[in-house]
N, C-alpha and C positions, 0 to 999 in steps of 0.2 A: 333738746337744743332750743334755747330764745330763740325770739326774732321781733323786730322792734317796728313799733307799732306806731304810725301819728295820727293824730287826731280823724282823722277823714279814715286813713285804713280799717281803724274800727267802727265809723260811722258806714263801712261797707259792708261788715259783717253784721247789719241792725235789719231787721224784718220788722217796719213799724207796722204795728197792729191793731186793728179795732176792727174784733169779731161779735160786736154785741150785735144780738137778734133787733135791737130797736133802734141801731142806727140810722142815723136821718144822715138827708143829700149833704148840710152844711158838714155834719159830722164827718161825709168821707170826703168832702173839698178841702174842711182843714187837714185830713190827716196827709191826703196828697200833698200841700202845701209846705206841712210842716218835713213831707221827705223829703221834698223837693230843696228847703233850706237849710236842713243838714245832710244831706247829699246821702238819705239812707239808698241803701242796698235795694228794698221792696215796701210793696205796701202789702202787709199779709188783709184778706178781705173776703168778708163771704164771697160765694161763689155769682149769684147774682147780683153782685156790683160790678164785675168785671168789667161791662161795656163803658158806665160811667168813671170806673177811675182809669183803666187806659184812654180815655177819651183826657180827662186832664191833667195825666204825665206824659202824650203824645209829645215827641220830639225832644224829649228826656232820658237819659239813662239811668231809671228808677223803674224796678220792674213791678207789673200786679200778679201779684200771690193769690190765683184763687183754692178756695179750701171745699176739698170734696167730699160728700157724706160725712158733712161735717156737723157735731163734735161725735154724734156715736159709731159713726163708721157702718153700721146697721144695715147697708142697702144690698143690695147686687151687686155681684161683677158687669153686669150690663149695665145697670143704672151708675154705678162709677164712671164706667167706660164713658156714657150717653155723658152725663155732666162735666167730664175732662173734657170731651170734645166741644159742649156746648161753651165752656171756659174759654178754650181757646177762639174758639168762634169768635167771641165776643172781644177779643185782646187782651187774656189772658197772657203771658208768657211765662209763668212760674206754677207748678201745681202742688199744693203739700194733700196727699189724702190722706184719710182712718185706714188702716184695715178693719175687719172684722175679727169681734175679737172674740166673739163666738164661737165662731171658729179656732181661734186661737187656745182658747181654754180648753176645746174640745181636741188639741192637737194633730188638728186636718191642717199640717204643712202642704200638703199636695192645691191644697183649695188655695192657702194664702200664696204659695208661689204663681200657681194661673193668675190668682189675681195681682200680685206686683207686677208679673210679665206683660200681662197685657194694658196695664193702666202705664207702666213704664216706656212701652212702644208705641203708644201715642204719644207722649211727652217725646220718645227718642226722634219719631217721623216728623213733629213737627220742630224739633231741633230748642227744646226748652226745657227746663230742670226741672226734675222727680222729685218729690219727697215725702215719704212713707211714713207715714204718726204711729209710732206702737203704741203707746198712752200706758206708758210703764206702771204707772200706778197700779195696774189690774194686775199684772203680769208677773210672773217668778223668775226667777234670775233664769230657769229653766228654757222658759219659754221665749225671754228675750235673745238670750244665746241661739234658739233653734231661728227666730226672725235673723238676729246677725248672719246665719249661716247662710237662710236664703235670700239676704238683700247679697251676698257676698257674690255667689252664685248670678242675681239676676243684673247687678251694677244697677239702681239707681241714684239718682248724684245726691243724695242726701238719705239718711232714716234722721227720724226725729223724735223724742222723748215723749215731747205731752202735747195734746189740744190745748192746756189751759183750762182744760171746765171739768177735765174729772177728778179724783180725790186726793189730788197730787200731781207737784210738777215737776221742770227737769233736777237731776241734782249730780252733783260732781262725780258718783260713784256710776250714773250709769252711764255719763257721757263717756268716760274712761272705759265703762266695761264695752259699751257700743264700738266706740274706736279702734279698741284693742279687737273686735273680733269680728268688723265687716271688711277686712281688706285697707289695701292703697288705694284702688277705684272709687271706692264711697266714704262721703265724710259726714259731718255728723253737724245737727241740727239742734239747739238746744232751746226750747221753749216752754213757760209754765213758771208762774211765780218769780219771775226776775225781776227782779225789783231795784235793786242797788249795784252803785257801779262795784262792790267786793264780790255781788255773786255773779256780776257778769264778767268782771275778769277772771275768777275763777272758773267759770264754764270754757271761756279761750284757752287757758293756760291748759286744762282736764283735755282739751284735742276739738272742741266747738268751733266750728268755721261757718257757723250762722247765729245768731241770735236773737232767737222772736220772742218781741217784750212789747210793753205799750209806752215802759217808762224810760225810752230811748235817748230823751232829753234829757229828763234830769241826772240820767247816768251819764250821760257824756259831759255835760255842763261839769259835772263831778271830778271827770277823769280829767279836763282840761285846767280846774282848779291845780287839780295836784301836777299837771307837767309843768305847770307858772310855778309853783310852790317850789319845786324840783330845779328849775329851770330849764327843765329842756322841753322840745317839741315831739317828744315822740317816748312812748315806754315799750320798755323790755319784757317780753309775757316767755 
């Protein structure tokens, strides 16, 4: 079933993003800036920016995305934990983490659901969005199905595709397959090599109800050419 989309509704569904380790203070004022001017959804951000870019979306409806045991997921369930909290601490109000994919590989579901459970009930207690990176590239269709089952199981408000830095990013086939098999409680996150407004409508259309890109502008810019083109104000996905 469509449903029609204007300009700004999918500038809500945008997680503008700059997760480079070498970002500088100007780098995260324009990125704030530039969400605050087309009215994205988040600003996805390392985790230790948090204090500085909710300090300059303060009084905005533009949330900061910090990103934990980020890009390799590598840490502890404690030290997750310690960092969500430290996020938040700091004005945090969105969290996307890694799992461990070590675990993953090693098919200790028992370890990855303690740890969705408990990284997800800090996000629940302080009343802020989950969102769980499987980093599909690693992962078998096996193995993603066995996470779908227990994000389905533990509700948190997003799984998501890729970090963006491992050897492959979201793609139509898994956002579908994710969709299709975490429930109606959790939706789906699509991040990693977006680049063009075709692959970001098609991650919408595939069941995407977020989309973390860096190239946010020129795909809207994109998408509003073609509603002028069309003539209308709004598309059908």
């Amino acid at each position: 079933m469509s449903r029609r989309y204007t300009l700004d509704n999918l500038a809500r569904l945008v997680d503008h993003t700059n997760l480079h380790p070498d970002a500088t203070e100007e780098d995260m004022r324009i990125l704030c800036e530039q969400a605050k001017e087309h009215h994205f959804k988040m600003v996805a951000i390392n985790q230790v920016q948090s204090a500085f870019c909710s300090n300059l979306l303060a009084g905005t409806d533009i949330d900061t995305g910090a990103a934990i045991a980020f890009p390799l997921g590598q840490t502890s369930i404690a030290a997750k934990v310690f960092e969500t909290r430290d996020a938040l601490d700091n004005g945090a109000n969105e969290i996307d983490y890694v799992i461990n994919l070590t675990r993953a590989k090693a098919h200790d579901w028992n370890y990855l659901q303690d740890e969705m459970e408990r990284i997800v009930a800090v996000c629940n207690e302080a009343n802020v969005p989950s969102k769980v990176i499987f980093e599909n590239c690693f992962l078998t269709e096996e193995e993603k199905l066995a996470l779908c089952d227990i994000a389905q199981r533990v509700r948190p408000t997003f799984v998501k595709t890729s970090t963006g830095f491992g050897k492959g990013g979201a793609t139509v086939e898994d956002v579908r397959l994710m969709k299709e098999n975490v429930g109606a409680n959790v939706q789906v996150k699509a991040a990693g090599g977006i680049r063009t407004a075709d692959a970001f409508l098609d991650m919408v259309r595939a069941g995407a109800t977020r989309i973390g890109c860096s190239a946010g502008i020129p795909i809207l810019e994109e998408i509003a050419r073609r509603m002028e083109a069309d003539g209308h104000t709004y598309m059908e996905l």
